[in-house]
KEGUVO-232601 format. One line per field, with one value per residue (C-alpha): x, y, z; residue in three letters; residue number from 1. Coordinates in steps of 0.25 Angstrom, whole numbers, plus 5000, padded with zeros to 4 digits. Layout:
px	X	...
py	Y	...
pz	Z	...
residu	ALA	...
num	NUM	...
//
This chain:
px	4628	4627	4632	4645	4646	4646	4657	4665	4665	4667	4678	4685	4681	4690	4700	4700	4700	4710	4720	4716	4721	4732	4739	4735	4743	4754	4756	4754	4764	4774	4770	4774	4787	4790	4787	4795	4806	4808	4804	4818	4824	4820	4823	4839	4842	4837	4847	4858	4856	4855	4868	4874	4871	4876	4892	4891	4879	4886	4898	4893	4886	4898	4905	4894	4896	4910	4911	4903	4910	4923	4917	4913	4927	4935	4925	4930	4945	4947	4938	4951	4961	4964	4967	4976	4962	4956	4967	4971	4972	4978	4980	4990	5002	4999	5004	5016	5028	5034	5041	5051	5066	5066	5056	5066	5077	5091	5096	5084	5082	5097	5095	5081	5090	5099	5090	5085	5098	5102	5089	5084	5071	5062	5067	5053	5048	5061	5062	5049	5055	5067	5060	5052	5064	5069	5057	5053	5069	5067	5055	5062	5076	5082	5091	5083	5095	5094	5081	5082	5094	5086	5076	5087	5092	5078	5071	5079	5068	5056	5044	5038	5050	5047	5057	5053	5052	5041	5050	5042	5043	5054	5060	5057	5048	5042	5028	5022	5030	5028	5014	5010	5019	5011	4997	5001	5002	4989	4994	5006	5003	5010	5022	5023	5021	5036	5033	5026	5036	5047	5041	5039	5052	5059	5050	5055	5070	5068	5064	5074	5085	5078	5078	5094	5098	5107	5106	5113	5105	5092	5095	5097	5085	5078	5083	5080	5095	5096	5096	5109	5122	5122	5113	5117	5123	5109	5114	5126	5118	5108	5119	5128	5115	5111	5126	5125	5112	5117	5128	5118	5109	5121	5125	5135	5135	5134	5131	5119	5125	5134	5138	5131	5143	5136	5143	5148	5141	5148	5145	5132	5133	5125	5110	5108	5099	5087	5089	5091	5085	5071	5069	5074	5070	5059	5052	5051	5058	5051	5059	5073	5085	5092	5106	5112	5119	5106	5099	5084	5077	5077	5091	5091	5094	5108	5113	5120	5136	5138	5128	5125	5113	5106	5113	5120	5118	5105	5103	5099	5087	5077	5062	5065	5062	5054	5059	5051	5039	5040	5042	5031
py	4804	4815	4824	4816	4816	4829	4831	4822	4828	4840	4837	4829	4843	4851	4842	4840	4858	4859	4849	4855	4869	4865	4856	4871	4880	4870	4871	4884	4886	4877	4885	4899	4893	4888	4900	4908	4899	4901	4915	4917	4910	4919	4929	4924	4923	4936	4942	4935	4940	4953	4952	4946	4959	4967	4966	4978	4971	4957	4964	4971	4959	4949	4961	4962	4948	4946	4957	4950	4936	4944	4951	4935	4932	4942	4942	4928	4929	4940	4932	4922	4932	4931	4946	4943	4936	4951	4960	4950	4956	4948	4958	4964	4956	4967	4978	4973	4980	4968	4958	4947	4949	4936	4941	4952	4954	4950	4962	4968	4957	4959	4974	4971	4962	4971	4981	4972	4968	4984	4992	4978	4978	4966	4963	4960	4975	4979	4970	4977	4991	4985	4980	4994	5002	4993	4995	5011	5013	5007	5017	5027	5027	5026	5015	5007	5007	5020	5019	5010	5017	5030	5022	5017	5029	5035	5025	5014	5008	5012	5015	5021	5031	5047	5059	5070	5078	5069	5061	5047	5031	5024	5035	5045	5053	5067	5061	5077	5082	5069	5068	5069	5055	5048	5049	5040	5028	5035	5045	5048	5038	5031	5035	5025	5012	5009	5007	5019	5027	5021	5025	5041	5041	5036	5047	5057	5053	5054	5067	5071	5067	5072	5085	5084	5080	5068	5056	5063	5076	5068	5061	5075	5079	5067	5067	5084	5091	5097	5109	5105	5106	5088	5079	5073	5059	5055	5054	5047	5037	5034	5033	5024	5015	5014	5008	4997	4993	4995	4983	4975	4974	4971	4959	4966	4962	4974	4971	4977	4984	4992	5007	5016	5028	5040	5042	5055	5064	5077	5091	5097	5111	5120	5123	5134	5147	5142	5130	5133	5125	5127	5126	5113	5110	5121	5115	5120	5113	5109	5117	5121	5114	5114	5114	5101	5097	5096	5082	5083	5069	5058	5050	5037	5026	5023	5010	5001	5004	4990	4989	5002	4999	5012	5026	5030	5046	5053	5060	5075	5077	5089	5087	5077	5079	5094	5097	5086	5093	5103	5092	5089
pz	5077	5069	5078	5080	5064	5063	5073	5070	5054	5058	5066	5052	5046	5055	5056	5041	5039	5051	5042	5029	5036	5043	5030	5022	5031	5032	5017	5015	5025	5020	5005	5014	5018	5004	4997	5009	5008	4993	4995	5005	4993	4984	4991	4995	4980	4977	4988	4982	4969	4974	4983	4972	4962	4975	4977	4987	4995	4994	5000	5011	5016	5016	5022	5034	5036	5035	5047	5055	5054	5056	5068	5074	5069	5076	5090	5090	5088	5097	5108	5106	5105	5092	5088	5074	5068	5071	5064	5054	5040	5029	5020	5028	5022	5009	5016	5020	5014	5012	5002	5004	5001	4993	4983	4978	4970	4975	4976	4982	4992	4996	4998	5007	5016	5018	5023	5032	5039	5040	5044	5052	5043	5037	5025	5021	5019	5016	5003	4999	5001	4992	4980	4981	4980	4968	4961	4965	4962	4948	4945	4950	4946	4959	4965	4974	4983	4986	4989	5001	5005	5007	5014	5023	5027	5028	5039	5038	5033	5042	5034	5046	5047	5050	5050	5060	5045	5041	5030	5030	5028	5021	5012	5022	5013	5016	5016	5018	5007	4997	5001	4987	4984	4992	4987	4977	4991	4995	5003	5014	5025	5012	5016	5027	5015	5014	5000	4998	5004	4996	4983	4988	4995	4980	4973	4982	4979	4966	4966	4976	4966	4952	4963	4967	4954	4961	4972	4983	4979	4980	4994	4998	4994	4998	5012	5014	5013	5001	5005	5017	5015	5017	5020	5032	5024	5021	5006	5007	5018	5008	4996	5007	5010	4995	4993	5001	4997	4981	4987	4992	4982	4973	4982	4990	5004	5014	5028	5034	5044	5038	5040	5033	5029	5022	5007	5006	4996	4991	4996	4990	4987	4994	4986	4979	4985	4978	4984	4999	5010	5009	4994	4988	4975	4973	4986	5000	5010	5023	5032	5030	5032	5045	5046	5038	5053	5060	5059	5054	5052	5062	5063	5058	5068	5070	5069	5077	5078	5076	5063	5058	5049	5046	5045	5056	5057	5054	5042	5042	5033	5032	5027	5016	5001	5003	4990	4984	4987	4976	4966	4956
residu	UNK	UNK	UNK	UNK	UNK	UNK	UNK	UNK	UNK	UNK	UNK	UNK	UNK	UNK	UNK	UNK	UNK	UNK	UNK	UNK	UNK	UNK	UNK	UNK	UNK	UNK	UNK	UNK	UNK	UNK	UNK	UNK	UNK	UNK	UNK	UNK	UNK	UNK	UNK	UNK	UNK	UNK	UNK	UNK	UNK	UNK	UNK	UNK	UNK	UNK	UNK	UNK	UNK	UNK	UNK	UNK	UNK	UNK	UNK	UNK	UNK	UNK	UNK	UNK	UNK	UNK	UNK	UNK	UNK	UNK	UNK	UNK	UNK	UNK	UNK	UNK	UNK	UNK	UNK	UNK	UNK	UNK	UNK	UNK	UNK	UNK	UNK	UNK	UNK	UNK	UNK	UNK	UNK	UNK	UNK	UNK	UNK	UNK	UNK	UNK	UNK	UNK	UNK	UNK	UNK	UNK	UNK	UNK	UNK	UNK	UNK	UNK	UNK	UNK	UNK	UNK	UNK	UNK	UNK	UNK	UNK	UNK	UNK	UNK	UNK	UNK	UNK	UNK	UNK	UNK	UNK	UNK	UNK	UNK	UNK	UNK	UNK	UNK	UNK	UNK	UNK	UNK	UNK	UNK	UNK	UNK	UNK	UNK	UNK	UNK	UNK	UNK	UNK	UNK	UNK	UNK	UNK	UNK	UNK	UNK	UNK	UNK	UNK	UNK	UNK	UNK	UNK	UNK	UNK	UNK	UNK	UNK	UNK	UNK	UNK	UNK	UNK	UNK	UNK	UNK	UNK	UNK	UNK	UNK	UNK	UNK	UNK	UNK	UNK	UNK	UNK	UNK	UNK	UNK	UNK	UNK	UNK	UNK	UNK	UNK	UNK	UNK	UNK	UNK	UNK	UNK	UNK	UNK	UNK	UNK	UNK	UNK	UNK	UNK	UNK	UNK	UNK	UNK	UNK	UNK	UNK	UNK	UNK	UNK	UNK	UNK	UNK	UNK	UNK	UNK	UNK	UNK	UNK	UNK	UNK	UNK	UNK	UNK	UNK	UNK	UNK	UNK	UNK	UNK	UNK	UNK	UNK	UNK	UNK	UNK	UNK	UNK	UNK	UNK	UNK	UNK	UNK	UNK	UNK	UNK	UNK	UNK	UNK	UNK	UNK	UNK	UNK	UNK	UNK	UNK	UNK	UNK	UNK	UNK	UNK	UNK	UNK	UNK	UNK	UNK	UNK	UNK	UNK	UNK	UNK	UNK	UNK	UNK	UNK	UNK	UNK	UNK	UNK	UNK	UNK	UNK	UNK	UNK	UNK	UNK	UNK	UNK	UNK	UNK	UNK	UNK	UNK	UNK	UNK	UNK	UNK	UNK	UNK	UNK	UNK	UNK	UNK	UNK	UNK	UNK	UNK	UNK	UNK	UNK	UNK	UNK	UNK	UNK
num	1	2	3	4	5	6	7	8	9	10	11	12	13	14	15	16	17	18	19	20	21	22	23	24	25	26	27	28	29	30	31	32	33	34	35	36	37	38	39	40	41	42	43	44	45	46	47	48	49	50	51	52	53	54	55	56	57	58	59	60	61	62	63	64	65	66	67	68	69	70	71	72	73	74	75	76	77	78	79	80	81	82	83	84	85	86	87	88	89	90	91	92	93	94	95	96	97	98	99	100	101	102	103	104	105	106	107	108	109	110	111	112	113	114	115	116	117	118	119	120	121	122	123	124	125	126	127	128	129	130	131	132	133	134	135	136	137	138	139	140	141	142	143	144	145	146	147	148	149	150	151	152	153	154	155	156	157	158	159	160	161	162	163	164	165	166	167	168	169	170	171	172	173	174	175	176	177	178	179	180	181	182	183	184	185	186	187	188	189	190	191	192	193	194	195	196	197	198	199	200	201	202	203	204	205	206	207	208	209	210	211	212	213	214	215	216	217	218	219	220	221	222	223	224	225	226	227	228	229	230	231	232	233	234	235	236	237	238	239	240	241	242	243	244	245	246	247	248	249	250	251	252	253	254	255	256	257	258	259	260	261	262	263	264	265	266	267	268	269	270	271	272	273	274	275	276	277	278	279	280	281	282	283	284	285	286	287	288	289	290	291	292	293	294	295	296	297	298	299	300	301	302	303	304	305	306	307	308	309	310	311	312	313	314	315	316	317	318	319	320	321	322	323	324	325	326	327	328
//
């Protein structure tokens, strides 16, 4: 009997120590997880803080993990064919050279039509180049007219146009000899920006006519025939396109499609010995000038017989504005 006591007390004892030892590791391991879990916490705020103190941090993590949605994103379109959801770019619309022609003036919105219909452009773009004239015109002293009518004659309105002298965009602009005009756009590849362009081409016209001393002078010089004996009708195209645009932005009707006869400019006199071709205003000329019956810049399409709407002979021109180069 006193055998079996003693078993079975000690057996109560190591039952009694084994749930003692098992109820003490169980709370101290729930105190560990508690203590972890408010540790992690701890430990969450105080990376928030920091990221929040951290713009650049902040921002180079959202970056990380904004490419890798759009990654997933784009995987996933282009397994369903979707290509426009992987080239999209919403911004794009602000680089449109572009405005609606019932935002403008009367006047101008009737000229902009009108150039639609003729050089069978959008009118959209064209409204923008309009109201730009009008406004560059203003600063600049110059008749907005005469503007567009030199664009006209020019490229007919292609901003991407290039003579096989290197005269550029819209108002056809020595962009090697007028390099200097376009660091203010950010350098030459400006030259292509129709609106960029526009405002160099009407600083060089201004120049060429404080240079000439006169309109048909300046055109001449603008267009690289100052130093021949004519300058192919290039003047008189750009002074015949400037009147009828005057008539339409007046409210005159004047159809689109009609014919564009050169005005007639009287005889210049020949330049003086200082002045002959390879000097012109104090400035050397690119090469000298060929003979003024020989053709030099690329013709300008000839328009239908039925609709002549663009100039129908080409005009001879010689690297345009060289002079300009000399100027401060």
């Amino acid at each position: 009997m006193t055998a079996l006591r003693y078993v079975r007390s000690l057996g109560h004892d190591i039952a009694r120590s084994t749930s003692v030892f098992v109820r003490d590791v169980g709370h101290g391991l729930l105190d560990v997880s508690h203590n972890s879990l408010a540790l992690v916490g701890l430990l969450v705020v105080a990376l928030s803080v920091f990221l929040v103190a951290r713009d650049d941090i902040r921002h180079e993590l959202e970056q990380q993990a904004f490419g890798w949605l759009k990654v997933r994103y784009e995987t996933r379109e282009l397994a369903e064919g979707n290509v426009l959801a992987v080239v999209a770019e919403p911004e794009a619309v602000s680089r449109a050279t572009a405005v609606a022609p019932s935002e403008l003036p009367r006047p101008q919105a009737a000229v902009a039509q009108w150039i639609s219909r003729r050089y069978r452009v959008a009118p959209e773009p064209i409204s923008r180049l309009v109201r730009e004239a009008w406004a560059v015109g203003e600063r600049a002293g110059l008749d907005p007219t005469l503007i567009l009518a030199i664009m006209a004659i020019e490229s007919s309105f292609n901003p991407f146009a290039q003579s096989p002298v290197g005269a550029q965009g819209l108002m056809q602009v020595m962009t090697q000899l007028h390099d200097d005009k376009y660091e203010a756009f950010g350098g030459t590849y400006a030259a292509f920006d129709p609106v960029s362009n526009l405002r160099v081409g009407v600083q060089v016209l201004k120049d060429c006519i404080a240079q000439a001393g006169s309109l048909e002078g300046g055109l001449r010089y603008y267009v690289g025939a100052a130093n021949l004996p004519d300058d192919g009708g290039y003047a008189g195209k750009v002074l015949a396109e400037q009147a009828h645009l005057k008539l339409v932005a007046g409210g005159r009707p004047v159809p689109p499609t009609i014919r564009l006869i050169p005005f007639t400019a009287p005889a210049t006199a020949p330049l003086a010995a200082a002045d002959k071709p390879g000097r012109v205003g104090g400035a050397t000329m690119a090469k000298e000038a060929p003979p003024a019956e020989v053709p030099a810049v690329a013709p300008l399409p000839a328009a239908p017989a039925a609709a002549p709407a663009v100039p129908a002979e080409p005009v001879a021109a010689q690297p345009k504005q060289a002079f300009v180069a000399a100027l401060p």
